[in-house]
N, C-alpha and C positions, 0 to 999 in steps of 0.2 A: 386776345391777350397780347400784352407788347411784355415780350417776356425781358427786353432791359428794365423796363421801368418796374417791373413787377419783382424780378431781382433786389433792386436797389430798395425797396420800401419794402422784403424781406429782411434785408440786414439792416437795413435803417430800425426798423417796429422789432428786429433781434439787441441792437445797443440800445433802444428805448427801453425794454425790458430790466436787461443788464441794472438799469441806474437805479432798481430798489433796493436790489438786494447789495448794490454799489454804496447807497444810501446808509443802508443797515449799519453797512462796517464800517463806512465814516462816524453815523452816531454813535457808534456802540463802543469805537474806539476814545471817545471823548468823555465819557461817564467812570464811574468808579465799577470794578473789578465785579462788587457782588450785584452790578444791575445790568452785565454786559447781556445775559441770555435774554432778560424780560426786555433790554431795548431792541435788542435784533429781532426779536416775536413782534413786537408791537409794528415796526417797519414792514416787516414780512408779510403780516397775516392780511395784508391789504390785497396781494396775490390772492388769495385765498375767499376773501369774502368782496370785493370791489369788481373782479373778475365778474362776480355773477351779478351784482349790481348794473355791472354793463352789459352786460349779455340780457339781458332780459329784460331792462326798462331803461339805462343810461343813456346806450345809445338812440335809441326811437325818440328819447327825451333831445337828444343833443341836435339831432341826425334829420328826426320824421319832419311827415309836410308839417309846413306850420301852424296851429289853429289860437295862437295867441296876441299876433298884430305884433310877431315879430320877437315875444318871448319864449314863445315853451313850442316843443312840436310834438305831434300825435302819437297814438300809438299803433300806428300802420308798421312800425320793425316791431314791436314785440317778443319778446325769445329770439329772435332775428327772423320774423318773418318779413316776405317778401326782400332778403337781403339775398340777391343774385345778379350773375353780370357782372359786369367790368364798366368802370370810369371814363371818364371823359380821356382818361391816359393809356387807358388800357390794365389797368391795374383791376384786378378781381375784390369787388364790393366788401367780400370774407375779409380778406384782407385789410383794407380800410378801418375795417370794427375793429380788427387785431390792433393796426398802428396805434387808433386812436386809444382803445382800452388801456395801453402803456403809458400813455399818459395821465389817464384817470389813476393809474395807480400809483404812479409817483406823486401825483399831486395830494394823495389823503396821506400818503408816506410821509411829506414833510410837515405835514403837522403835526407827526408824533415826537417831532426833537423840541416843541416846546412843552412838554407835559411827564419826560421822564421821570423816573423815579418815584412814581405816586401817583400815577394815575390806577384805573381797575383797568385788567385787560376787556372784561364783558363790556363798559361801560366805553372805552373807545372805539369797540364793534359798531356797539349801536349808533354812535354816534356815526361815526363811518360810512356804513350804512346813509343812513338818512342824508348825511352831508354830499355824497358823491350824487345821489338823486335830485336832489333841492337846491342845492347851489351849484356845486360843477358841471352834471349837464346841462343846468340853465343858463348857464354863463356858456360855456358851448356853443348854443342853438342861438343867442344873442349875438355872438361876434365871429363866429364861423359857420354856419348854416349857411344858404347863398338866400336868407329871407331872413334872415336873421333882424333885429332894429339897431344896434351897434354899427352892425357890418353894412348895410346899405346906408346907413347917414353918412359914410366914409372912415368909418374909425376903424386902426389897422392893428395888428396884433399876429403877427407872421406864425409865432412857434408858440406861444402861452405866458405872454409874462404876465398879464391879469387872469385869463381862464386858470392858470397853473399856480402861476406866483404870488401874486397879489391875491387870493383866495382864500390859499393854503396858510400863507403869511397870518394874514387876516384872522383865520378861524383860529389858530396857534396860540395870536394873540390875546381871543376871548377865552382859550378856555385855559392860560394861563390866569385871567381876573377872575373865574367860575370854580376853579379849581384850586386856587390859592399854590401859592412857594411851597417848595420843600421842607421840612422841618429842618434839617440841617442843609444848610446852602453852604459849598464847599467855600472857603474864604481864599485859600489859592487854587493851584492846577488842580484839577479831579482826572484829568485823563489819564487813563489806567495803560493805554497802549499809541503813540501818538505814530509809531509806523504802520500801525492798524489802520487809524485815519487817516494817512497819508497814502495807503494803497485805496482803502476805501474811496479815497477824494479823487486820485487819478482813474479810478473805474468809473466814477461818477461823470468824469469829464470826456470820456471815452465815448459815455453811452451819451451825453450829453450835443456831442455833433449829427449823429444819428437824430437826433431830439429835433436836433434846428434844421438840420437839411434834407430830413426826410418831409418836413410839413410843406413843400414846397411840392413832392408830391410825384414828382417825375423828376429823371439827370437832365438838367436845362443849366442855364447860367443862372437860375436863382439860385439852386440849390447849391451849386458852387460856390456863390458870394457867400450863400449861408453856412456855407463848412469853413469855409475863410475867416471873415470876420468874429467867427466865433472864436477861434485860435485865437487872432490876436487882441479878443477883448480880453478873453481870459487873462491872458499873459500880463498888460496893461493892469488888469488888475490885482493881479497876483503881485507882480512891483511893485504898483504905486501903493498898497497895506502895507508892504515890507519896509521900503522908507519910511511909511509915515511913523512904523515902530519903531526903527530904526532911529530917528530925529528925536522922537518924542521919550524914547524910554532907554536908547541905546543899546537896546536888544531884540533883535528881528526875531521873531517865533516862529516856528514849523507851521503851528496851529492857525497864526498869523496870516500868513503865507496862503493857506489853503483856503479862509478862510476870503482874501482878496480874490483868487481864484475862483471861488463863487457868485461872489459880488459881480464881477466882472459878467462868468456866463448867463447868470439872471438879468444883469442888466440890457444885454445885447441880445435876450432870446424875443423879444417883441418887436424888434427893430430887423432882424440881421437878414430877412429878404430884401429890404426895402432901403438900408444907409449902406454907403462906401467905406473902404477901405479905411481912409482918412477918419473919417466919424466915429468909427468902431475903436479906435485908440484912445481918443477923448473919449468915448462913453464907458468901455472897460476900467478907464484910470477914474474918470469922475462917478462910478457907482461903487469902487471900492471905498473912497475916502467920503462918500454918504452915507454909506452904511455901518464904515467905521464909527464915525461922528454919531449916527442912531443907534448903531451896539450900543458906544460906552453912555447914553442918555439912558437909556430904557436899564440897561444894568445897575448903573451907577447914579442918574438922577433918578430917575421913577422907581428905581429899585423893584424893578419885574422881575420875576425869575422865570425867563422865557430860557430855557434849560440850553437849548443849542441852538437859540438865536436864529429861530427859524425864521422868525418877524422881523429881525432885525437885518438878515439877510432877502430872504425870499420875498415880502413885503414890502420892504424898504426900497429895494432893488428892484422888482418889480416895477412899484408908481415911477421911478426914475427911467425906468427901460420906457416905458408907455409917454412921460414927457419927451425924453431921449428922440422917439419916433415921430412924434410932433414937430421936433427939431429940425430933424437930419434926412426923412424918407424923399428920396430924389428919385425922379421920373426916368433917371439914365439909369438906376441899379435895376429898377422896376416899373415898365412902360402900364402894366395894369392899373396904378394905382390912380384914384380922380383928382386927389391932391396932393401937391407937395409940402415939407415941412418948413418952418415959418424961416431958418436960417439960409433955406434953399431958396423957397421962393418969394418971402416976407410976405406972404399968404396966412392968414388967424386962422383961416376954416380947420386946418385938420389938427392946429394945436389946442382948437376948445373941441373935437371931437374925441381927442385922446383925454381933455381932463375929463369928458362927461363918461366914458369908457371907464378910465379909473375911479371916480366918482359910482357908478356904479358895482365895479367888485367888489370893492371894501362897503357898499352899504348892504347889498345881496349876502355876501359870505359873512359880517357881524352879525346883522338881526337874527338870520338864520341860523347860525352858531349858537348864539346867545338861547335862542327858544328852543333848540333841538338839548344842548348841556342842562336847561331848567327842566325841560322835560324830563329827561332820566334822571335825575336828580328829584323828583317827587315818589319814585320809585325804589330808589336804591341811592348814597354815597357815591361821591365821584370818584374817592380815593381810600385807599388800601387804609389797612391799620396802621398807627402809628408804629408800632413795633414791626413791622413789616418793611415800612416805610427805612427804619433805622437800621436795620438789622440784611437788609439788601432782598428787593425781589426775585432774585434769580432761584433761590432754595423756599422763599415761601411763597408764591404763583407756581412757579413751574418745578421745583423738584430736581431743579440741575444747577450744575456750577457750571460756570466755564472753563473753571483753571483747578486742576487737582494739582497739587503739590505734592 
């Protein structure tokens, strides 16, 4: 055991953790009063049932030897068998499952911000379920695996902007078209607590460094650059939404604000082992004002009601962080990689590996979306009663308020 590095990827896979239940209190501050307890359930209960998802077949899925020409791997981990020993870093293997499981469970977590309000809790289990086995750890085992078909054609993906973002985004967005709008879509603000979401967002971005600098995997200069440039893409993005609301409407939002904030670290979590300093300002500023521009489309042309812009965020941001990488990955942040990005070295290879990468998540995470939401839906409704729906989840699912007056 190299117990620094084993250290740092305890408190690293400890802030990955963090950013579910980080997650929760951002979405749950952005909904109305009577769906605060069934949005924080629905975020949560990923702990609770994605945990054993992984533990028992995710990660062998993500992780085992490979037996599909670079897709899927066996099931040699099993329940975690044969998971002992320590890494190439010295890091204890247990552990590894641990890091990585935190990521699987933020990643089903952000598909529950587009489906508030009206989804069934039983019906986003199952879903859950099936999604983190079918899609996330195959996306996994494709671009992280060291056999992976992604990752040996050279397509690079540092901390999860397609395995995580582009996935989640993705699925968000099929089971917004499968599940239909809210019956009542709130026409102005619905956020019932926005210091709620604003604690919520700075724990998210907490846990969110740990996220980017522990996939690196050991304290080296990668993981340094990667605790770096995540800082400043955030920030980057966190301003450049603030002007754009500012120019555009004359009033900067909180909501706004955290919302560029996100943009930003989605955008820069694919890239931020691999771009500079330099690049990481540009991509934080230019993933806020594209995701801005694909918020108000998907809200206001296509009239989605992707509920808290999971897609429009994590999605959106994501395919940009994955061009982003294609751009900007330079051989001086990171001597491991085979090719540089096309701004670096005006080199096409590794910017048509990253579309084919993205191209990939969003058709793996739709289809399969789409068949697993059809499937339970021949069984059962996807969404609660209309009077349920109207009258707020929280007292008819679960039997609690949040707020006694």
């Amino acid at each position: 055991m190299n117990a620094i590095n084993t250290g740092f990827i305890m408190l690293c896979s400890l802030l990955v953790l963090l950013m579910t239940p980080a997650l929760a209190m951002f979405y749950s501050g952005m909904v109305k009063r009577v769906n605060t307890i069934n949005t924080i359930m629905n975020c949560f209960i990923v702990f609770g049932v994605i945990t054993f998802v992984w533990l028992f077949v995710g990660f062998s899925i993500a992780f085992g030897a490979d037996v599909g020409g670079g897709f899927v791997g066996d099931m040699s981990n099993f329940m975690l068998k044969n998971v002992s020993g320590y890494n190439s870093s010295g890091v204890p293997n247990a552990l590894f499952v641990v890091f990585q499981m935190a990521f699987a469970l933020i990643a089903g977590a952000i598909i529950t911000g587009s489906l508030v309000g009206r989804v069934k809790l039983g019906v986003l289990v199952i879903f859950l379920v099936f999604w983190s086995a079918l899609v996330y750890s195959v996306l996994a085992h494709m671009i992280w695996s060291e056999e992976g078909f992604l990752l040996v054609r050279g397509g690079l993906d540092f901390a999860g902007g397609g395995v995580v973002h582009i996935s989640s985004g993705v699925a968000g967005l099929v089971g917004v078209l499968l599940v239909g709008p809210r019956k009542e879509i709130p026409k102005g603000l619905q956020a019932h607590s926005i210091p709620y979401t604003f604690l919520g967002g700075i724990l998210l971005f907490i846990g969110w460094l740990g996220f980017n600098a522990g996939s690196a995997g050991a304290i080296n200069d990668i993981a340094v650059n990667a605790f770096i440039v995540t800082i400043i893409s955030a920030s980057s993005g966190f301003i450049v939404w603030i002007l754009t609301e500012w120019i555009l409407h004359k009033k900067p939002t909180m909501l706004g604000g955290l919302s560029g904030l996100v943009a930003g670290l989605v955008g820069i979590t694919p890239g931020c082992g691999f771009v500079s300093l330099g690049a990481s300002i540009f991509i934080g500023g230019a993933s806020a004002l594209i995701c801005y521009v694909g918020l108000s489309y998907i809200k206001y042309g296509l009239k989605l009601d992707d509920s808290l812009d999971a897609f429009s965020l994590h999605g959106i941001g994501g395919v940009w962080g994955g061009v982003a990488t294609g751009l900007f990955a330079s051989k001086s942040v990171n001597a491991d990689i085979a090719y540089e990005g096309l701004f670096v070295s005006g080199d096409f290879h590794l910017f048509g590996e990253q579309l084919l990468g993205i191209g990939v998540c969003i058709a793996l995470s739709a289809v399969l979306s789409f068949v697993i939401f059809k499937a339970i839906s021949i069984f059962t409704s996807l969404r609660v009663s209309e009077n349920a729906e109207i009258d707020g989840l929280d007292v008819a699912l679960h039997g609690e308020e949040a707020y006694n007056d």
